[in-house]
Structure formats: structure tokens, C-alpha cells
Wavefront OBJ file of the C-alpha trace (Angstrom):
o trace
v 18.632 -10.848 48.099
v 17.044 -7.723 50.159
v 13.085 -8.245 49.817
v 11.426 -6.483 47.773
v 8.778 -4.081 49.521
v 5.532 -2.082 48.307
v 4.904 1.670 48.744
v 2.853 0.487 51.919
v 5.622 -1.149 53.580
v 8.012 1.491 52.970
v 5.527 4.115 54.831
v 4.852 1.454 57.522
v 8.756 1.500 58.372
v 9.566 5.288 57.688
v 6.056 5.603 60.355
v 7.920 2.619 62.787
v 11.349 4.600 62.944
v 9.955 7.888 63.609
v 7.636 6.200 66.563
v 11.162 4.697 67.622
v 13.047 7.937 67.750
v 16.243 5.718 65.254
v 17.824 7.740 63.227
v 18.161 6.352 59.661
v 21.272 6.293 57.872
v 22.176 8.048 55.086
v 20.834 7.500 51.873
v 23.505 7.356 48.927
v 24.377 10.031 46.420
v 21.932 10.462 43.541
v 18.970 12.559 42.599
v 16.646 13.151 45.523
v 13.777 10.827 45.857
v 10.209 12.284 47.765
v 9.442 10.763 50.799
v 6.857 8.247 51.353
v 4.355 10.866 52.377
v 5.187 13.464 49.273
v 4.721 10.811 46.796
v 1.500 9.754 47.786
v 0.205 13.574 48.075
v 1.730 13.856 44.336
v 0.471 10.365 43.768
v -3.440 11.616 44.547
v -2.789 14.661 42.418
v -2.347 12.582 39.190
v -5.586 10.453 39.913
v -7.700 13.392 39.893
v -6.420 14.355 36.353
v -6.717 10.651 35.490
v -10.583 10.530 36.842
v -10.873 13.445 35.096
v -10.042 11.527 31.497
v -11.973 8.732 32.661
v -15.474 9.631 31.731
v -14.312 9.685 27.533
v -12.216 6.488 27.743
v -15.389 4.281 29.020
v -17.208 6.118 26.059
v -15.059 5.228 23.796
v -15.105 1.769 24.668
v -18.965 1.361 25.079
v -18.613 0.979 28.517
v -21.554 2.341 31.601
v -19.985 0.667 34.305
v -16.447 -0.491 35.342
v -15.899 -2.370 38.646
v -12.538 -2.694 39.903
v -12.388 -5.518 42.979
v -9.574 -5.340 45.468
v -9.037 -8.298 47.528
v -7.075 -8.054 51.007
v -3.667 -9.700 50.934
v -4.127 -10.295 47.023
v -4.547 -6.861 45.749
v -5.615 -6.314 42.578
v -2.718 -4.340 40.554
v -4.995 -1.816 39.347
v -6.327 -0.592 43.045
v -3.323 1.461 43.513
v -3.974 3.358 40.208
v -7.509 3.760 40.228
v -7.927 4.572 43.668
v -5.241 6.329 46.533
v -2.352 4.215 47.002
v -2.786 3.062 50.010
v -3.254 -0.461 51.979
v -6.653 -1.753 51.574
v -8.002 -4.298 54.415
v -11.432 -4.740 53.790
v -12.129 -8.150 52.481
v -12.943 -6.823 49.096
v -12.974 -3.128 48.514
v -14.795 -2.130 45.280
v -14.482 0.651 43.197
v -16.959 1.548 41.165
v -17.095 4.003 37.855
v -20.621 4.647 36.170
v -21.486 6.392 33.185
v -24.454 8.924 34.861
v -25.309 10.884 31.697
v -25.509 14.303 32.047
v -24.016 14.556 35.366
v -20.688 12.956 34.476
v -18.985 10.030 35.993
v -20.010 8.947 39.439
v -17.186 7.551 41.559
v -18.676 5.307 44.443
v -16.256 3.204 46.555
v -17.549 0.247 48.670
v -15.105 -0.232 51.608
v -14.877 -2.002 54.749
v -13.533 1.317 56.265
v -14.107 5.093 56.371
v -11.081 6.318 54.390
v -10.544 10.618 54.217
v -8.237 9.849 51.063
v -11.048 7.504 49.675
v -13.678 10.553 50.602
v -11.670 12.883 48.073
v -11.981 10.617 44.990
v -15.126 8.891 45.626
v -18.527 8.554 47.396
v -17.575 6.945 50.211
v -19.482 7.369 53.711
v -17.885 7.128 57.145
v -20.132 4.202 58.269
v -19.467 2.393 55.160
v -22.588 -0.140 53.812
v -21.983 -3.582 52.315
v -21.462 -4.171 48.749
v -24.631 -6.699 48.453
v -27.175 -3.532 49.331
v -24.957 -1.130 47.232
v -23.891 -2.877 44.220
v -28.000 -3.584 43.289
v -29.184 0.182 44.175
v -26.079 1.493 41.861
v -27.527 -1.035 39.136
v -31.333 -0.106 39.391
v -30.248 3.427 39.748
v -28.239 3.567 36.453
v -29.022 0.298 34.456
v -25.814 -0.091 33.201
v -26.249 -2.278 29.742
v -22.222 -2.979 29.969
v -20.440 -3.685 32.889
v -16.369 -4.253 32.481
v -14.850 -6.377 35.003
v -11.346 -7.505 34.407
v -11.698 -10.167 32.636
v -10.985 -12.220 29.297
v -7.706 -10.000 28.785
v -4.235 -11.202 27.264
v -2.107 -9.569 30.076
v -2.591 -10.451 34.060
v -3.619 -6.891 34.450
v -6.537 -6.813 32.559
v -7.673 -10.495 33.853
v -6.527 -9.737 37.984
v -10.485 -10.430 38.524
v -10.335 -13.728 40.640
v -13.371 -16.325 40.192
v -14.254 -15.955 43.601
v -14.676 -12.293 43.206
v -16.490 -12.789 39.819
v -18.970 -15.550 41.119
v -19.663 -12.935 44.703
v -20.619 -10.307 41.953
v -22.597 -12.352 39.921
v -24.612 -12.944 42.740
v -25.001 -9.919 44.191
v -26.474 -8.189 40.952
v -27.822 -11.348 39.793
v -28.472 -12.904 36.559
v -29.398 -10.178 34.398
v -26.512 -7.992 35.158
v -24.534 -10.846 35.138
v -25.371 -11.277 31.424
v -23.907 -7.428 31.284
v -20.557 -8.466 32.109
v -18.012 -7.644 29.638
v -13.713 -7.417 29.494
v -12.448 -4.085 30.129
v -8.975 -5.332 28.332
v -9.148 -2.018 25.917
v -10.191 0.740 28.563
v -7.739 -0.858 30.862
v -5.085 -0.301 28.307
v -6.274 2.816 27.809
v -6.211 4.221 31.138
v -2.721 2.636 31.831
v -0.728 3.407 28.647
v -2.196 7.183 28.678
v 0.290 9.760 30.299
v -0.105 12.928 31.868
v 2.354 15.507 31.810
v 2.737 15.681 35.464
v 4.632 12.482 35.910
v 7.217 13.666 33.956
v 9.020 15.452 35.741
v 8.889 12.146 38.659
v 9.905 9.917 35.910
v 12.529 11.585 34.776
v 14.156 11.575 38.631
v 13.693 7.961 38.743
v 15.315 7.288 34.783
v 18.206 9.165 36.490
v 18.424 7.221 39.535
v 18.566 4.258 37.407
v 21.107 6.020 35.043
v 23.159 6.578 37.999
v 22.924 3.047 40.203
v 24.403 1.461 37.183
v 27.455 3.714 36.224
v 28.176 3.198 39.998
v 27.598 -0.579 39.354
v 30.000 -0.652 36.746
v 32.731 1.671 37.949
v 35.670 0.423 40.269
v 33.307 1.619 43.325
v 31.891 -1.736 43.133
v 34.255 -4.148 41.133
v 37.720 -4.772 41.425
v 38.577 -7.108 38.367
v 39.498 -10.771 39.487
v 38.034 -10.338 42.868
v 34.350 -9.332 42.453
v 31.502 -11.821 41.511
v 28.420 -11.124 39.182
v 26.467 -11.549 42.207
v 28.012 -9.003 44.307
v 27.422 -6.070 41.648
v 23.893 -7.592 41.649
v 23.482 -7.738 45.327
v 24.841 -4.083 45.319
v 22.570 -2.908 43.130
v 19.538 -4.415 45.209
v 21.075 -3.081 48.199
v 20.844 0.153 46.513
v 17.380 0.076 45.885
v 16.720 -0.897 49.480
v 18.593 2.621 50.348
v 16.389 4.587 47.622
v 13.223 3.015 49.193
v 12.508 2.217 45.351
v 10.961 -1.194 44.682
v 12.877 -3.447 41.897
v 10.022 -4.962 39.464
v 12.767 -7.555 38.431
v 16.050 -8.929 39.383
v 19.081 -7.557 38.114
v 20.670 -9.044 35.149
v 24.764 -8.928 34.096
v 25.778 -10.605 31.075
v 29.441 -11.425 30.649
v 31.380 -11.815 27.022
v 34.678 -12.967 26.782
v 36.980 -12.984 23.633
v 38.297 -16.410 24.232
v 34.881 -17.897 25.965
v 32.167 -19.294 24.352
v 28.778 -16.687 24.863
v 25.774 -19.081 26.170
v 22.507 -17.707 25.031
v 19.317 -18.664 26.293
v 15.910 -18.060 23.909
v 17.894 -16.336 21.099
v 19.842 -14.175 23.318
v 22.660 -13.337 25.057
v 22.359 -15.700 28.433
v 22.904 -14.154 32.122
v 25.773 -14.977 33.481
v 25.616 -16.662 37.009
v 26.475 -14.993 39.708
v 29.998 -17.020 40.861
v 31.284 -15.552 37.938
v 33.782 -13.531 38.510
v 34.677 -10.143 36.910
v 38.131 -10.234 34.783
v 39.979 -7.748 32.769
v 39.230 -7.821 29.267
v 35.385 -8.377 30.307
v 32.665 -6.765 27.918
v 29.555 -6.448 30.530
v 26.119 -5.617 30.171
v 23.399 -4.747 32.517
v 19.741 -4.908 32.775
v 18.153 -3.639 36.243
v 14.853 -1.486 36.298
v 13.055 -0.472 39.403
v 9.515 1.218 40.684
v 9.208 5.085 41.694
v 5.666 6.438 42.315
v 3.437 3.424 40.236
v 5.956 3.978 36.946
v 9.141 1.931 36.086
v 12.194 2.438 34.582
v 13.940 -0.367 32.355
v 17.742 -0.168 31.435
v 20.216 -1.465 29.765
v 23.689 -0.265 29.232
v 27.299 -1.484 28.222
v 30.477 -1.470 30.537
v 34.498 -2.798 29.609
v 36.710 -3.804 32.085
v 40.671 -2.461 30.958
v 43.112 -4.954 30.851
v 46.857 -4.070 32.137
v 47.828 -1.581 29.794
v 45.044 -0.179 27.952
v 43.162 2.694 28.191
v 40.224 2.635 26.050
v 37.704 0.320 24.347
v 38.794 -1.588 21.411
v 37.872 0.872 18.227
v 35.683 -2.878 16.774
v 33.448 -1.633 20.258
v 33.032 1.560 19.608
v 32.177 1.221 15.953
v 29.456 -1.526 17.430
v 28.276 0.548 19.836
v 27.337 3.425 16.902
v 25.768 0.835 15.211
v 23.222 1.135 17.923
v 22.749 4.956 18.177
v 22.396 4.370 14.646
v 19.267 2.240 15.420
v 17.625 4.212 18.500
v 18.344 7.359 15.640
v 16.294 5.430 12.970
v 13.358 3.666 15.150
v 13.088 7.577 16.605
v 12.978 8.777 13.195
v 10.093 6.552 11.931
v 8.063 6.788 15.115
v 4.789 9.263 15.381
v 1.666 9.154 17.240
v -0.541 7.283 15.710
v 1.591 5.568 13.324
v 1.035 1.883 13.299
v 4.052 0.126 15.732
v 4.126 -3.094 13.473
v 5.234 -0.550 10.336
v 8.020 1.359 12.487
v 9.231 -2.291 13.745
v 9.385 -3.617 9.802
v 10.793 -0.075 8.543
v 13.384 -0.223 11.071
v 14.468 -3.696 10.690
v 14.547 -2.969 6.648
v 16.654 -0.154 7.172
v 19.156 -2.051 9.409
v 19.313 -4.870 6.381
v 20.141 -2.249 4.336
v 22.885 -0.485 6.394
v 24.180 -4.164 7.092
v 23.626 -3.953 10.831
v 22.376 -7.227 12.030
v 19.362 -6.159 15.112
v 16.752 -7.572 17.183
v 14.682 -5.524 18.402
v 12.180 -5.945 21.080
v 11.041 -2.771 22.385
v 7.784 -2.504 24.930
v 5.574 -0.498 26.566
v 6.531 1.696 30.453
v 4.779 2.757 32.493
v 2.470 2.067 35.525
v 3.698 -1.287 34.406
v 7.508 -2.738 33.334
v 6.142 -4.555 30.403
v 3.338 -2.014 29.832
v -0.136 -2.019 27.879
v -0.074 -0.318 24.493
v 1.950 -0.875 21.203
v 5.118 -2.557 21.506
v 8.221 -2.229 18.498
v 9.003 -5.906 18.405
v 9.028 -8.989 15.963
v 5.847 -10.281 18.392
v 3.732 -7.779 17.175
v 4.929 -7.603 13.570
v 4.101 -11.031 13.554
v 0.738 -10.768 14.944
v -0.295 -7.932 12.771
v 0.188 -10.566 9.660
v -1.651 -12.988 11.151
v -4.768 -10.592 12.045
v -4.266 -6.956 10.751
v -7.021 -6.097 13.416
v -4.697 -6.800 15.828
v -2.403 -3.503 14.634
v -1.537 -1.207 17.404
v -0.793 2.390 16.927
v 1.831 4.598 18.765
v 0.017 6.911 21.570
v 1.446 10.545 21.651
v 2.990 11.037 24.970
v 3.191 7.024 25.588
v 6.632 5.773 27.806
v 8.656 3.427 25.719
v 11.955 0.709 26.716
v 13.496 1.113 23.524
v 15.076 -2.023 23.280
v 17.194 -4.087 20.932
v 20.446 -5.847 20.351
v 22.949 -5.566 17.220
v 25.474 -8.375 16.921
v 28.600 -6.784 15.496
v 32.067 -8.970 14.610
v 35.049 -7.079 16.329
v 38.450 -6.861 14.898
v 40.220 -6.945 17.836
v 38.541 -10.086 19.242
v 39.721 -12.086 16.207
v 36.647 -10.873 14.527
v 34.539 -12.590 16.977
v 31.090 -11.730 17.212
v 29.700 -9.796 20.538
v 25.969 -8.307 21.243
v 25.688 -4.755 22.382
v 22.733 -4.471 24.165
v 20.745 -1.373 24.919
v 17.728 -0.733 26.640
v 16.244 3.471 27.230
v 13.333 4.914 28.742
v 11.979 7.093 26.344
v 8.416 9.154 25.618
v 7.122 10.187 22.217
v 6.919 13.534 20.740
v 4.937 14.653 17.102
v 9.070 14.364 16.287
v 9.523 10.879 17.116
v 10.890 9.183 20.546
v 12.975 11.439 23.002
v 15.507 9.782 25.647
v 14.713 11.009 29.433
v 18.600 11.401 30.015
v 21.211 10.813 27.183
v 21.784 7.614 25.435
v 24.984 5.582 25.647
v 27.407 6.034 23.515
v 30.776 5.205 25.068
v 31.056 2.322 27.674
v 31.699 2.490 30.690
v 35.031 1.902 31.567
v 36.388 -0.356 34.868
v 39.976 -0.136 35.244
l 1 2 3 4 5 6 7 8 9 10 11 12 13 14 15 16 17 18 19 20 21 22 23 24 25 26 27 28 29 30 31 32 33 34 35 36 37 38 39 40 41 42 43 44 45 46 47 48 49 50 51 52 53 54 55 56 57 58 59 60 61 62 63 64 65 66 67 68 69 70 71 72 73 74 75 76 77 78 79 80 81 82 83 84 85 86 87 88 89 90 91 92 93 94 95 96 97 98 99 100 101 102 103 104 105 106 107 108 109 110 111 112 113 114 115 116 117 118 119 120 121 122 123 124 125 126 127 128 129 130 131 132 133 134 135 136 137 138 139 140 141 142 143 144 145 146 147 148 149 150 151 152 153 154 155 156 157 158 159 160 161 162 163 164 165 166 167 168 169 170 171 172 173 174 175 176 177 178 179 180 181 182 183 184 185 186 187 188 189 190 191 192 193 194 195 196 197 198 199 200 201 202 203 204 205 206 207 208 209 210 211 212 213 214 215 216 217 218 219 220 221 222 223 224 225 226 227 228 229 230 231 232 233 234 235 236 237 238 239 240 241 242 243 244 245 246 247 248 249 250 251 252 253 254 255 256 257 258 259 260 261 262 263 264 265 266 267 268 269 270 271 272 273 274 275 276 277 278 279 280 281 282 283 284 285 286 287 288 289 290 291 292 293 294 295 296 297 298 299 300 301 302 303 304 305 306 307 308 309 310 311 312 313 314 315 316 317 318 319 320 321 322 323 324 325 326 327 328 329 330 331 332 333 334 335 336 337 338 339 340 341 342 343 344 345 346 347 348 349 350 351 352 353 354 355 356 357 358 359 360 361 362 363 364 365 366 367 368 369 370 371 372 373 374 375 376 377 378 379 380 381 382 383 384 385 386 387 388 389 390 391 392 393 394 395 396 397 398 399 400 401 402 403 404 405 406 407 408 409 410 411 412 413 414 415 416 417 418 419 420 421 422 423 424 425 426 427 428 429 430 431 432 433 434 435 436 437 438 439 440 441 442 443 444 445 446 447 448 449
């Protein structure tokens, strides 16, 4: 499998190959893409609006002082989205956020090197001083009665703080700021599940690239039934990526049902299929690939059939299934509004579905600057945590990214009423009218003759 690269790497190489004079080669059809050195001037555009929101989300939370610690070679995942993106080699580069009052937020970074992107977001001087004489001044200066580390949180992003780094800045600002120290689990969240308009129109792009990788994946492009594996589509598909300069934030998935097979699942679903398997007619497929454009992700899912001698369309018992779905993503969209609470639109949808006898899962999560996001998720997991601790209940942010994703199990006619999952997965963001797709929805399979 091509190795996956970061943002960094990708400007290292497109920096290498001008420096060698190669040419590159062509990258595949599909929507255009910024290069490396656009995306990081659109990139620093979006953290000024998102500094600019900053100040009210640390006041919401109680917060005076948010420290975000960056070690080299183990970055912390929220550097790149608090700070430029860039590669940071300083030992630990610290980013600190202080509540000053009247004068705002103050923005100080602590770097082992002058940085002119650095200079535009942050205090940052060209001979740079160490941490243990800045940290204490920025403490007496401010007296900070809360300072959020990340720490304590349910998801590695909001606990990326390692002990190391926690026990260096417990001694640095000693014991009573120590004592200060609190999670920034909710601001985190926050910060990372709040979208600004700008990103968009970049997200869309990338929901399109993704759109278009797979109906290339499952078209006769790529697979030529009886010859081609599951692991060559898969190995296309990362290939693909590699082309795009786009970063995949998990491996492709294809999931093969057969009418005379037995399906394996694996934890209540559907199981992926391995990748000697090879493609046959008379195949229903399903993919799952997602991929990172600019700090956001896009997660997918779609349907594909593969003709066998003699026909020329899906099975009318797939088709029907396949509404079933729409019929889903139609009612979920329906029920959802900002600020409605997510463990409510997962029960109303799933009573709904009992009612229109469509048997669904559904398991939809948070996008965003992460695949499985922060913020309220539309799934059984947090239905089921709301009854165990209503304070746990989540509500729907306006403007929030969502994978709006599910499976119905539907009996087809035509498969000797054997029983098949269509699986669907969409990027979608929410509206005062409920969820809107970034590109249209499925609703006929894609066909591989």
C-alpha cells in the first residue's frame, strides 16, 4: 500500500522536484485540487477567523488560559489547527491563548525558531526565548485561575497532552499553577466541531473528489469481472490518492455479497471482504474510502452491481432497497435542526423506520478537522448514553459536517428473498432546514458490466 503522507511531506516533495527540474506526471481527471502552497495560504486564512471566535469559546467554558504543546516527531493533532500548518522542529513548541480582559485574547507562541507564518498569528520574536522564562512571566502577568491542557478527555484529541509534556509544565509554572490545570475536552470540541463558511467551498471539492475516485473504482475502468481482486480496486484507489496529493485517514474498505454465499459480518455488520477475492458477475459491492483535503475529511460510502451475461439493470428487489435508504437520509434530514438534541433525532428516526417496516442501523458521526469528529453523533452509542446520564445529551450545531451513516437490511426477491445490506455513508452540513448533501445522494448503483 502507497504510504500515507502529511501536508508537510507533500510540500517537501512538490519543493524536491522543482529543485530537480522533473517534471511530474499528470494528475488524473477530477475536480482540481490547490497546490501545496495555495492550501496553506487558504489554510492561514481560516485560522484568523477561527482566532477570531476563540476569545468567546474559552469564555464560555470558564477558561483564562489554554496551552497547546507540540512535540517534534510526535505532533500533537491540534498544532496544525491552532497554529499554521506547517512542520514544527523545536523540541516542544507551545502555543499559548490567554484571556487578557479588556484587550482581547493574547496569542503568544514559544518556539525553538523564528517563524514569519508564526509572526502573523502570534507573538512570536525572531530570537525566540525558552518556555521556562516565558511560561512564568505569561502566568504572573495574567494569573490565569484555569489553565486547559489537553487532558482527561474521552477522544485522543482532547487527551494528545503526553506526561512528559504535562510533568515539564508542571514544573515550569510550579505548584500553584499546577493546581490550575484543568481538561479543555469541551472548548476543544468546540473549536473543532465549529465551521466557518469559508471551508465550504474546499470541502465541497474534496466530497467530489471522493464522489468521483469511487464511481471510477467501481466502473469497468478498474474491474473486469472474474479477473480483478478486492485488493486491486483498493490499491487503485490508494494509488489515486497518492496522484491527488490527498492523504487517506483510513484504508479502503469493499464489501462483497453474493446470492448464493454466505455474508460474514464482523461486530454486527457486514464484514470486509479480503482482498484475494475476486470480483464476479452477479456481485453486489460496497465501498467505504474517505480521505484528507486541507485539515477536513470526507467519509463515503456507496453501492455498485456487477451485470451478469445478459442483464442490463439492477434487480427491481435492489432498487426498492436502495429507496428504502433515501427514505432514511429523507427522514433523519427531516428531524434534524440546530440545536435539537442528536439522541431524539437518532430515536425519532429509528421509530419511524419501525413504523415504515424498514429494518436500519444507523451510526452516523461527526466530520470535520477530524474523520470521526467531536460534536453530536446520530447513533445507538449516544442514544444509549443519553439514558444512562441525560447530562451527557448532545445537541446538533448549526453549520456542523455530518457522515450520515447507516445500513437497512432489505430481503430481495430476486435473490430467493435473501437478505442483503445497503450501505450508505454522505458528507453532509446542517441547515435551520435539516441536513443538506455536498453532492447528490445515491440512488441508483453503480453499474459494472
Amino acid at each position: 500500500m502507497t504510504k500515507a503522507v502529511r501536508f508537510s511531506e507533500i510540500l517537501s516533495a512538490v519543493l524536491l522536484v522543482a529543485a530537480c527540474g522533473y517534471v511530474a506526471a499528470p494528475v488524473s481527471e477530477g475536480p482540481r485540487l490547490l497546490p501545496p502552497s495555495e492550501q496553506l495560504e487558504v489554510r492561514e486564512g481560516w485560522l484568523e477567523t477561527r482566532h477570531g471566535l476563540l476569545l468567546d469559546m474559552m469564555r464560555r467554558h470558564d477558561i483564562d488560559m489554554w496551552i497547546v504543546v507540540n512535540e517534534e516527531f510526535h505532533d500533537d493533532p491540534l498544532t496544525e489547527l491552532v497554529a499554521p500548518p506547517e512542520v514544527y522542529v523545536g523540541n516542544r513548541d507551545v502555543f499559548v491563548f490567554i484571556d487578557a480582559g479588556d484587550v482581547g485574547l493574547r496569542r503568544v507562541a514559544i518556539s525553538g525558531y523564528a517563524s514569519e507564518h508564526l509572526r502573523r498569528f502570534f507573538e512570536s520574536p525572531d530570537d525566540p526565548r525558552p518556555a521556562k522564562e516565558v511560561l512564568p512571566e505569561l502566568y504572573a502577568d495574567h494569573d490565569p485561575q484555569t489553565i486547559a491542557l489537553s487532558i482527561d478527555g474521552r477522544r485522543g484529541v482532547t487527551r494528545s497532552l503526553t506526561r512528559a509534556s504535562y510533568e515539564w509544565l508542571s514544573e515550569i509554572l510550579g505548584d500553584e499553577a499546577s493546581a490550575r490545570f484543568v481538561g479543555a475536552a469541551d472548548l476543544i470540541e468546540e473549536y473543532l466541531d465549529t465551521r466557518i463558511p469559508a471551508e465550504v467551498e474546499h470541502y465541497r471539492t474534496a466530497v467530489e473528489l471522493t464522489a468521483e475516485l469511487s464511481r471510477r473504482a467501481f466502473s469497468n475502468e478498474v474491474i473486469e469481472p472474474g479477473e480483478t481482486t478486492v485488493g486491486d480496486v483498493r490499491s487503485w484507489i490508494v494509488d489515486r490518492y497518492w496522484d491527488f496529493g490527498v492523504e487517506p485517514w483510513f484504508p479502503p474498505d469493499i464489501r462483497v455479497q453474493r446470492r448464493d454465499a454466505e455474508n460474514p459480518t464482523s461486530r454486527g455488520f457486514l464484514a470486509v471482504a479480503p482482498d484475494d477475492t475476486v470480483i464476479e458477475r452477479g456481485d453486489l459491492l460496497h465501498m467505504d474510502i474517505g480521505f484528507t483535503y486541507m485539515g477536513l475529511n470526507t467519509d463515503w460510502q456507496k453501492m455498485a452491481y456487477v451485470l451478469p451475461e445478459g442483464e442490463t439493470d439492477v434487480p427491481q428487489g435492489f432498487k426498492d432497497a436502495l429507496a428504502k435508504a433515501n427514505t432514511l437520509q429523507d427522514v433523519m434530514s427531516r428531524l434534524s435542526r440546530p440545536g435539537q438534541p442528536a439522541a431524539e433525532v437518532y430515536n425519532e428516526t429509528m421509530a419511524e423506520m419501525e413504523k415504515l417496516g424498514i429494518e436500519a442501523m444507523i451510526y452516523s458521526h461527526p466530520l470535520g478537522n477530524q474523520g470521526h469528529g467531536l460534536g453530536a453523533s446520530i447513533d445507538f452509542r449516544a442514544a444509549k448514553r443519553v439514558e444512562a446520564d441525560a447530562a451527557q445529551a448532545k445537541t446538533l450545531r448549526a453549520g456542523a459536517y455530518l457522515a450520515m451513516e447507516f445500513n437497512i437490511a432489505d430481503e430481495i426477491p430476486e435473490w430467493n428473498d435473501k437478505k442483503v445490506w445497503i450501505m450508505e455513508e454522505d458528507p453532509v452540513h446542517l441547515t435551520e432546514e435539516g441536513w443538506r448533501f455536498f453532492v447528490p445522494r445515491q440512488e441508483s448503483f453503480y453499474l459494472i458490466h
